[in-house]
N, C-alpha and C positions, 0 to 999 in steps of 0.2 A: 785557432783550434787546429790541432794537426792529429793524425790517427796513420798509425806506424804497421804495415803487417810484419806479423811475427810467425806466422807460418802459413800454411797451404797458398805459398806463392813462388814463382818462379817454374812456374810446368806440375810444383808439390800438389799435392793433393789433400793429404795428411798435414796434421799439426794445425789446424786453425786458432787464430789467436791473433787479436786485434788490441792497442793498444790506445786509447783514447785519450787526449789530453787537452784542457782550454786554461783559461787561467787560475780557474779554483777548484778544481779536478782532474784527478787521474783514475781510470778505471779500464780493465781488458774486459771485454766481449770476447767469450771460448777461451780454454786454455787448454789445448788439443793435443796428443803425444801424437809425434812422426812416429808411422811406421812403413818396416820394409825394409829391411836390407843394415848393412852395416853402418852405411849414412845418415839411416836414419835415427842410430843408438849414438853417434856424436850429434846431429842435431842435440836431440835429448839432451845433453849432458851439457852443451853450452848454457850458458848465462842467454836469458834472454830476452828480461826485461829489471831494468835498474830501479835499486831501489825501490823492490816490491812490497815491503813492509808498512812505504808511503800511500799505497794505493786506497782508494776510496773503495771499488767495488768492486766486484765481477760479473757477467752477468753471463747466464748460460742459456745457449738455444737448443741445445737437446744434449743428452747427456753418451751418445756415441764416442770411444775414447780418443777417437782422432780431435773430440773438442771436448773433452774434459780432465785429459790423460794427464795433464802438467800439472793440475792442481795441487796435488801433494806438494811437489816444489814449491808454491807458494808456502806451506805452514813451514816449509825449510827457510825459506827466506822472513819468517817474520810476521807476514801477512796475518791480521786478525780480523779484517773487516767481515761484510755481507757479501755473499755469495747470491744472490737472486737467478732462481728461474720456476718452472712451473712446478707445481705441485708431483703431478708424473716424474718428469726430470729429475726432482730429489729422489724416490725413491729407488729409480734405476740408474742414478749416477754413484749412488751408497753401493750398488749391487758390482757394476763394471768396475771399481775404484778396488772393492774389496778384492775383486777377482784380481787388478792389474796389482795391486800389493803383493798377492800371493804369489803370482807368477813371479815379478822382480827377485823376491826372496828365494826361487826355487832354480829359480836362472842363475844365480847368482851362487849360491850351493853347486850346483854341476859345476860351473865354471873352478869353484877356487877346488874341486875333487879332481881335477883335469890338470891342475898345477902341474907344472915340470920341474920347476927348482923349488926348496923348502921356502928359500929366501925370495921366492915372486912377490911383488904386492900383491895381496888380497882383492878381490875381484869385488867391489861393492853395487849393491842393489842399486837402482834411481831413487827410491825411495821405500821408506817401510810402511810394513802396517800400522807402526803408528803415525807414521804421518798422514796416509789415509783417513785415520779414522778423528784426529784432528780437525783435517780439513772440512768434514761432513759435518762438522760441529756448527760451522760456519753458514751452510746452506738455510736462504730463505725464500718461501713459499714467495710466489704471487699469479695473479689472477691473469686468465686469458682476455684481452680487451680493456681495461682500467687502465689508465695513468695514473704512474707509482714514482715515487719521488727517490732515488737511488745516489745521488752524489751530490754533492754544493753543484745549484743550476741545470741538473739534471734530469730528465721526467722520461721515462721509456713505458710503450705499450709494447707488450707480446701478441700476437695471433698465432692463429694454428696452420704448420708450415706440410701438413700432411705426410710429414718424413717419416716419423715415429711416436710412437706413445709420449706426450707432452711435450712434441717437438714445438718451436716456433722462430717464426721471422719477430724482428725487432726493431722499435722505432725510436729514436732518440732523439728527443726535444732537449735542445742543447743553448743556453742562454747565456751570450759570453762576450760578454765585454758589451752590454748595450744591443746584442743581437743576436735573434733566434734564429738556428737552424736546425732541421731535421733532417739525420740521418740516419740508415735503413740499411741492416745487417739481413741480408736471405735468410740464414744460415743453411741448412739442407731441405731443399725444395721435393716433396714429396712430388708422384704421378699421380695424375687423375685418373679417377676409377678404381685406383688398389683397393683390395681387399681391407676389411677392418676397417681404416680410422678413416678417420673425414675428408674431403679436398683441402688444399692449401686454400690461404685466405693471402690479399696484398695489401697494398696502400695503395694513396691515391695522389701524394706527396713528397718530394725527396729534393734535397741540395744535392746528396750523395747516395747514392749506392754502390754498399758490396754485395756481389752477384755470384753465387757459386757456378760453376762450370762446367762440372763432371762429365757431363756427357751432351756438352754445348755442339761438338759436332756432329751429333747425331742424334733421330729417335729411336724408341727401342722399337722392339717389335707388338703390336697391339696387347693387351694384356689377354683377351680373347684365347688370339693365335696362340698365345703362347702356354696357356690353360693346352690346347690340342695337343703341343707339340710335346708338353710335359706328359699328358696321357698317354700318346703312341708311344713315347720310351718307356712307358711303366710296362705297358702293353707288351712291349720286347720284351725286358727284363721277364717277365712270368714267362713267357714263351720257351726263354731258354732258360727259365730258376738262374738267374744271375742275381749278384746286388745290386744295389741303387745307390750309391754312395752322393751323398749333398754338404758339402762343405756352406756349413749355416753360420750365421751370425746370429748370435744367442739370445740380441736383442731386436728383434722387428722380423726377421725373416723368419725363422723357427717358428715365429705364431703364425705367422701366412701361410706356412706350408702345410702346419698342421692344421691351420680351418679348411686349406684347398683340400688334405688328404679325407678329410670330412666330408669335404662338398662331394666330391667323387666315390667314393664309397657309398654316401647316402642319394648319390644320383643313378649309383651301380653301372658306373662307367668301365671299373673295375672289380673284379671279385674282390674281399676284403682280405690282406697279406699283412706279416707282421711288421711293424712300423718303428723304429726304436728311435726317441731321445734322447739320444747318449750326450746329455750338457746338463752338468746341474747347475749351470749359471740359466741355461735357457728353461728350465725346468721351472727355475724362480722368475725368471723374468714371465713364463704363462700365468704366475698366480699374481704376479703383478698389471697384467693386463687386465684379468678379472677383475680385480678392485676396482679397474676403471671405465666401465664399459660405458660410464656418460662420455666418455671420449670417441666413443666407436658412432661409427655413419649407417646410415638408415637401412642400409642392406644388412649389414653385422645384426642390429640390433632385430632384424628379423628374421635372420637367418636363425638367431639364440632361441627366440621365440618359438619358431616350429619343432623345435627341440633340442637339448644340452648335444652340445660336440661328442659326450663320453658315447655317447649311445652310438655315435657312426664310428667310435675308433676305438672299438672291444679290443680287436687285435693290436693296439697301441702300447705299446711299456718306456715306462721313464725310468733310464737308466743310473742311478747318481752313483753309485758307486763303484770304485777301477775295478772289483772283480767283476760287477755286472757287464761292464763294457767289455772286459774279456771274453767274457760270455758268447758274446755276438760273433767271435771270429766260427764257435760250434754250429752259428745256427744256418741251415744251406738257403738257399735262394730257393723263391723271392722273396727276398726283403728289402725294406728301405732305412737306410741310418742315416739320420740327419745327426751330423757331429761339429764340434766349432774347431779351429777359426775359423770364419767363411773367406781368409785368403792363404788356408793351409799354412799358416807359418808357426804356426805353435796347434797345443791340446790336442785334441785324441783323434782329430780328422786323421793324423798323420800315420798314426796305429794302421788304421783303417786302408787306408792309401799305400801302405808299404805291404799288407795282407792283401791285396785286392788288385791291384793298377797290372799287373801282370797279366791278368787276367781276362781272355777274350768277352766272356759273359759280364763282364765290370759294368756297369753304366758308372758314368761319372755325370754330376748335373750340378753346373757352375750355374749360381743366383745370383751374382752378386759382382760389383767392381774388385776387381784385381790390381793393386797397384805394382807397378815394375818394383823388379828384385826380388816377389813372393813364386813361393812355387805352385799359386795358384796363375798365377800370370805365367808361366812357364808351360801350363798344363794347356790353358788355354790355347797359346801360341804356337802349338803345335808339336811340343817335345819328344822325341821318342823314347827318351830316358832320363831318370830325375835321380837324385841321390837324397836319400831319406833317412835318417840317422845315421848317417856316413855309407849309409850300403847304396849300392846304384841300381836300381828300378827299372825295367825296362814298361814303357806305357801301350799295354793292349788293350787296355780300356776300351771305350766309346766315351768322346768326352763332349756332353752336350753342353751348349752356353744360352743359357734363357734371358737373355737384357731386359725382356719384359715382365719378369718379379723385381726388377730394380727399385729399390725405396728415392731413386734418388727420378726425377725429373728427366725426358728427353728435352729434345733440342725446341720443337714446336712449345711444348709447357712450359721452359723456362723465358720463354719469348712473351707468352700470354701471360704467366707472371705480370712479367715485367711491364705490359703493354699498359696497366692503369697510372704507372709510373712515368712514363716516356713525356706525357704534355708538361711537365713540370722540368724540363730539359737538364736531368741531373747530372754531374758527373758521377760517370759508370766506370768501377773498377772491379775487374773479373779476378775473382781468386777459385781456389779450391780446385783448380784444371789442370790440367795435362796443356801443353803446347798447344798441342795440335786441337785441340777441345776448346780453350778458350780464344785464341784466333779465329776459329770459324764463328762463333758467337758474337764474337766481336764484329766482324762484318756483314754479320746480319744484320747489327743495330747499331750500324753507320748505316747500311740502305735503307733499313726500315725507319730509321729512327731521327736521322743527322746527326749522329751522337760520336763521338770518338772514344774508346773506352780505353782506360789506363789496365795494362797488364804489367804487375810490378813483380819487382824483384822480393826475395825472401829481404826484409829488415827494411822496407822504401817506406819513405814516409809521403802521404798525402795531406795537403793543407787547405784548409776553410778560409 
């Protein structure tokens, strides 16, 4: 049995995508789009699993497009099998998939308008909407908790990975060649305590483990503090009528921020100010969480209870359409625009940020992982000037960084994770990190643990 990483390895982050193989099966776990930077549009474009049309399955641990983003590619190569993951996950993988189709198509239009010679090749998309919508063809339902039978000798259970709406870790009971092993994909390890959905759930089991990383070298800052710290900059922002600019991610953080703008409003932390959702991906992804509120944790479900959200965010408007989001450049401070991407590299954050970042009164309030290359990671890092549709920007901002709305797991959580795991002395391989992220993790669980943990290269193959 040998299982190949195919991306979020080598310091990556982005691209997850595991290739699984024993003797009577092949199936990838995620099949994740790099993003970030120009290297990360050749990633994409490379070949990067052979003979995909051969494969048995795929299985999905949440549907964020760093691990579902390649899929199209599969219905280009062939692929007609089952696509397996949670009932949530299909819905919101149909939603990100559509979104990253349109974009390729619209990326891809600027590009070949931009030609310089009549005789250039034609700039082509990664894939179309109809490959998109092929591949969603494919997706199937299965249960949190059951053992489900997915490949020749194959049996995986899902739990709940607290990341996002029908996120989960995953276990694979792998029967091969006369012998069972169990192997145990993270995928994105939620924090304890967030807002909305449940804690992550483990095992208690493993030959192998892959471990995400993200933020192995550190914890964030308590979700608590960090509820205050978000408050006192709202607090500024009114003080001096500035805006609140929040580069969101459409799917999990835009709901958090709108139950926190709830909580605060209905706790009258704040006066109530107007609040704008400029994303009609995150728009659809809020009626998507309604459908699913058996997935939400005992504080959500009573938080609902005391009364609907609408009633604490009167001042609230969903913006879908580009002239409403024009809109918001007339409206003065204070306000709040929660806009996507949450690492500013495309959609309407950027509008926003080229109007705005000049701007002494600007709050800026970063939620989210930045990966290098992004000009969210550039803002963070301290930039005094950014170029933004080719114009160059000078940053007056205030640019705040919250790590503790992070969907993704500190250092201590991903340790307790892993701690039900540890007596089963599995081999540990770190992906989804940064360098310096998965290194420190790693030597935590060589002290804590006696474990030596394999940090692989993008394409390394690990063997059973």
């Amino acid at each position: 049995m040998k299982i190949t990483i195919l991306g979020a390895a080598g310091g990556e982050v982005t691209g997850s995508a595991y290739l699984v193989e024993t003797q009577q099966a092949r199936l990838l776990v995620d099949c994740g789009l790099f993003q970030g930077g120009r290297r990360a549009d050749d990633l994409n474009r490379s070949p990067f699993v052979a003979s995909a049309a051969q494969l048995d399955a795929v299985l999905l641990t949440h549907a964020h497009l760093d691990h579902t983003g390649r899929l199209p590619l599969l219905a280009q190569a062939g692929f007609s099998g089952p696509i397996f993951a949670t009932p949530a996950t299909i819905e919101m993988t149909g939603l990100i998939l559509r979104d990253s189709g349109k974009i390729q198509a619209q990326d891809a239009e600027r590009a070949n308008r931009k030609r310089l010679h009549a005789d250039d090749a034609p700039f082509k998309p990664l894939y179309s909407v109809a490959d998109v919508e092929k591949i969603l063809l494919q997706l199937k339902p299965v249960p949190y908790v059951d053992l489900v039978s997915v490949a020749p000798g194959i049996h995986v259970r899902f739990i709940e990975a607290g990341h996002m709406l029908g996120s989960a870790s995953i276990q694979l009971f792998v029967d091969d060649n006369g012998v069972r092993r169990q192997v145990v994909f993270s995928g994105d390890i939620g924090p304890k305590g967030a807002l909305i959905l449940r804690d992550a759930e483990t095992f208690s089991h493993a030959d192998m483990v892959f471990l995400e990383s993200t933020y192995g070298d550190r914890d964030h800052r308590p979700f608590a503090n960090t509820v205050d710290e978000f408050v006192e900059a709202l607090k500024q922002a009114v003080a001096e009528r500035g805006k609140v600019l929040v580069p969101t991610f459409a799917v999990g953080r835009a709901q958090l921020l709108t139950t926190l703008m709830a909580w605060i409003f209905r706790k009258k932390l704040v006066d109530p100010f107007p609040v704008f959702l400029d994303s009609p991906m995150a728009i659809e992804a809020s009626r998507i969480y309604a459908r699913h509120s058996e997935l939400f944790d005992e504080e959500m479900v009573a938080f609902l209870k005391e009364r609907p959200l609408a009633q604490d965010l009167t001042t609230m408007k969903m913006t879908a359409t580009q002239e409403e989001s024009k809109q918001i450049n007339d409206v003065p401070g204070p306000c709040l625009v929660m806009a996507a991407a949450g690492m500013c590299n495309a959609g309407r954050i950027l509008h926003h940020l080229r109007n705005n970042l000049a701007k002494a009164e600007t709050h800026l309030i970063v939620v989210g992982f930045q990966s290098y290359g992004t000009l969210g990671r550039l803002l963070v890092d301290g930039a005094i000037e950014v170029t933004i549709f080719g114009q160059r920007i000078p940053v007056k901002a205030r640019v705040h960084t919250l790590g503790g709305f992070s969907a993704h797991a500190g250092q201590s959580d991903l340790l307790s994770w892993f701690a039900s795991l540890a007596p089963s002395k599995p081999r540990v391989v770190l992906t989804h990190g940064e360098d310096r992220a998965r290194s420190a993790l790693s030597s935590l669980l060589t002290q804590r643990h006696g474990l030596t943990p394999l940090l692989p290269a993008l394409g390394e193959t690990c063997e059973l």
